[in-house]
N, C-alpha and C positions, 0 to 999 in steps of 0.2 A: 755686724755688717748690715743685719737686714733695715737694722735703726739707725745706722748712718745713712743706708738709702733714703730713709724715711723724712729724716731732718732734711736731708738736701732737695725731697721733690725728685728723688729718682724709684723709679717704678721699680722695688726690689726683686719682681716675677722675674722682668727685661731682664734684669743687670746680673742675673743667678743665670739665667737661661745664656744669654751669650758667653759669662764664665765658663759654663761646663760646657759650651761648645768648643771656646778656645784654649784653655787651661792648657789642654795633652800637647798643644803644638806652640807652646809659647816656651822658650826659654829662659830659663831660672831668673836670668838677668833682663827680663821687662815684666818680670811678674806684678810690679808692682804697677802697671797698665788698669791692671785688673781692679784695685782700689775702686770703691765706686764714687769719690771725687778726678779722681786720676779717666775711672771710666768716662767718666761723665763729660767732660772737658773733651777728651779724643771722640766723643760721641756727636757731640758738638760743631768738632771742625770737622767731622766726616760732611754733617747736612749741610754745612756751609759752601766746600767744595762741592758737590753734587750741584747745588744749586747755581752756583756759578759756571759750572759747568753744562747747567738745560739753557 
């Protein structure tokens, strides 16, 4: 996982660190959120919204 982050340009510290934030309160059936292209992507359109919305 840590060298898929790596290939993609995602910061593996970030992408490990908000996992074991979220893990305990995600359910089984969006686990695959957590992927860190899947991460990556939902990470993406958080900044996007934010932005649109300052």
């Amino acid at each position: 996982m840590i060298t898929t982050c790596r290939l993609n340009d995602i910061d593996p510290k970030a992408w490990l660190a908000d996992v074991f934030a979220r893990i305990a309160d995600l359910p089984a059936s969006r686990l695959h959120e957590l992927l860190p292209l899947e991460w990556n992507l939902l990470r993406q359109a958080d900044k996007a919204a934010n932005q649109q919305a300052a």
